[in-house]
C-alpha positions in Angstrom: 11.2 17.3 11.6 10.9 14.0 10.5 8.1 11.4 12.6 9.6 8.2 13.9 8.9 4.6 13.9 10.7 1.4 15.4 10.2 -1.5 13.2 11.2 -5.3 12.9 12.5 -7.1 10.7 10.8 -9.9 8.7 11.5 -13.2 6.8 10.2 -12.5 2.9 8.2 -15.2 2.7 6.6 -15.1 5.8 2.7 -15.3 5.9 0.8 -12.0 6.2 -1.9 -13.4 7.8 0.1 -14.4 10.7 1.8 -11.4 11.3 -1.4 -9.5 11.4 -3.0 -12.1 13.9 0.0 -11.4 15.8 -1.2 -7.3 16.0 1.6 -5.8 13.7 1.5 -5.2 10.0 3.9 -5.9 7.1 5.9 -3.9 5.2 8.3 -2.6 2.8 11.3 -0.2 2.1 12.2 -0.3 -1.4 14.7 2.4 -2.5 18.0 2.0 -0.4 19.9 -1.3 -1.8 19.1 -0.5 -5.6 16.2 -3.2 -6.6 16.4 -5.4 -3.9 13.9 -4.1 -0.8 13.8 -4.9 3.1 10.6 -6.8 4.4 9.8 -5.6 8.3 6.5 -5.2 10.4 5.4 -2.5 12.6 3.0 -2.7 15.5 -0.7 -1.8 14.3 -0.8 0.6 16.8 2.3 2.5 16.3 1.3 2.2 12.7 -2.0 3.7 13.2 -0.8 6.4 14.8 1.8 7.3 12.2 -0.8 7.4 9.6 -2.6 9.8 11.5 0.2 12.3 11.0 1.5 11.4 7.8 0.8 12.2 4.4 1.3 9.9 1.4 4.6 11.2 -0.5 4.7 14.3 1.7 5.7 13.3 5.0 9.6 12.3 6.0 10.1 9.4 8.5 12.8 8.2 10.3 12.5 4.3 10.3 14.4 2.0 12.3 14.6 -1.5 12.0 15.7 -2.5 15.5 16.6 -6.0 14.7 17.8 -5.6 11.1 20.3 -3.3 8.6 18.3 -0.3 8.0 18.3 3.0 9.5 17.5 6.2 7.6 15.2 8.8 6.4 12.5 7.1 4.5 9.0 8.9 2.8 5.4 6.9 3.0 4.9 5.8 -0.6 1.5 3.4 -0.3 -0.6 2.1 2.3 -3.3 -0.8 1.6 -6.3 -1.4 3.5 -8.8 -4.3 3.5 -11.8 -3.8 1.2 -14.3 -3.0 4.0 -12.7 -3.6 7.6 -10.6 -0.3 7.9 -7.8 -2.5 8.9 -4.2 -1.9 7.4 -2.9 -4.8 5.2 0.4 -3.5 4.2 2.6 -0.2 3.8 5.2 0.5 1.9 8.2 3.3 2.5 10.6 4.8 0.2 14.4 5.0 1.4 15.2 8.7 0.4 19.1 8.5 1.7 20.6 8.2 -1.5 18.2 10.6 -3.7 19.2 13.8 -4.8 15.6 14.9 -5.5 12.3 13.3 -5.7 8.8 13.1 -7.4 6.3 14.4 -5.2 2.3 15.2 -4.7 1.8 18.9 -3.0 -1.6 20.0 -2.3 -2.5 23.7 -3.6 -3.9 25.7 -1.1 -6.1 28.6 -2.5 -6.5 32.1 -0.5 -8.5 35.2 -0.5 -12.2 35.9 -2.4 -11.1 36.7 -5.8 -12.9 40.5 -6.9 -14.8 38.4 -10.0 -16.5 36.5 -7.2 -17.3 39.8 -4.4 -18.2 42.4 -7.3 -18.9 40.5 -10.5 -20.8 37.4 -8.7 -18.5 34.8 -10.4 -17.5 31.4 -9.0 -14.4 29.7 -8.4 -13.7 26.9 -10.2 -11.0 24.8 -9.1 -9.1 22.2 -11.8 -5.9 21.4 -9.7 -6.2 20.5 -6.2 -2.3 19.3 -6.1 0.9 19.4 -8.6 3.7 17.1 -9.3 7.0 18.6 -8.0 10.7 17.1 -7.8 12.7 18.8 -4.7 15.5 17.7 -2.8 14.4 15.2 0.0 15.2 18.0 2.8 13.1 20.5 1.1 9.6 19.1 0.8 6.7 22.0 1.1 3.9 21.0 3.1 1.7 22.8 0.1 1.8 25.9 -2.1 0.1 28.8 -1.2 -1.9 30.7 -3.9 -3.5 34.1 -3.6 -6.8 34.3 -6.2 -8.0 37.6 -5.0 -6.8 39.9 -7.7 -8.6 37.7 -10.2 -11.9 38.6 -12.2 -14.6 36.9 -14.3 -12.7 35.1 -17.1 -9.3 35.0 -15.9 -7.1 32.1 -14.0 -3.7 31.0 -13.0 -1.5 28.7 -14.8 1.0 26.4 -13.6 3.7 27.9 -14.4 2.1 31.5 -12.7 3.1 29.3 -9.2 6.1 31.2 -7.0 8.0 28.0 -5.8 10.7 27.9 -3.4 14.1 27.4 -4.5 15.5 23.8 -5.9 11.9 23.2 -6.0 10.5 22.6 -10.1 7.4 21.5 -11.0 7.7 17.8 -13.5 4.6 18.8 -15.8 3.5 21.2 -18.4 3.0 24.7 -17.3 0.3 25.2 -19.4 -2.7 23.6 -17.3 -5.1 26.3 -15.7 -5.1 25.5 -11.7 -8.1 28.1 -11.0 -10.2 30.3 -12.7 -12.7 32.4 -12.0 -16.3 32.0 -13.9 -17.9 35.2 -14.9 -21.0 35.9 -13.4 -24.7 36.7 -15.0 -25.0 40.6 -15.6 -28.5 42.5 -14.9 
């Protein structure tokens, strides 16, 4: 289930000093009318709260430019902040409509205590924390679980070793290690 926002619309050139005295904050959807994107502003507060449950190219939500021509599925593509205030200077949003699949970051979740680690006092060393997928818009996994305990000292997991669900394919080599397990001293 997608989260929701209402937004307003906004004139291009418009100063985004003002509109942030004014308590919202500006942004962007790119994505839905080829090159050409749609400037609107959302309330800081509403926006802060979104952030708080969204994830940067993970998270579908439903925009809705109250005053304007856009109404559609969208995913959170960049947020800027100011250098030391905390405060949100822009976001932008990626119209997702019209895609057939897209380019996403899912975080690897690793499970279990891998049997080089319990009996052969190895340690897990981690060298992927997320992967590059493309998926259809509808189909976007929170993260991929990966089960590590049947590996010992000296072995790992590849990319391409990852059970994904279906339509889902990962966009680089299958080669790279994600985990592996570091052999432990022996008496």
């Amino acid at each position: 289930m997608p989260l929701t926002i209402e937004c307003q619309s906004r004139a291009q050139k418009s100063n985004p000093r003002a509109i942030r005295r004014e308590g919202r904050v500006p942004a962007t959807i790119y994505g839905h009318k080829g090159a050409e994107s749609t400037a609107i502003s959302i309330n800081t507060k509403d926006a802060i709260a979104l952030l708080r449950k969204a994830v940067i190219n993970n998270t579908l939500i439903d925009v809705n430019v109250t005053d304007g021509d856009f109404n559609g599925i969208t995913i959170l593509r960049e947020v800027q902040y100011h250098p030391y205030k905390d405060n949100i200077y822009h976001i932008s949003f990626f119209s997702i409509a019209a895609q057939s699949k897209i380019e996403v970051s899912i975080p690897i979740v690793f499970v279990g205590v891998p049997v080089g680690v319990k009996v052969g006092g190895g340690t897990v060393e981690v060298l992927m924390n997320e992967i590059q997928v493309s998926c259809p818009p509808t189909s976007i996994p929170s993260s991929f679980e990966v089960d590590i305990s049947d590996l010992d000292g000296g072995q790992g997991l590849h990319v391409s070793d990852l059970v994904l669900p279906e339509g889902v394919v990962v966009t680089s080599d299958g080669t790279p290690l994600i985990v592996t397990i570091a052999a432990g001293r022996k008496a």
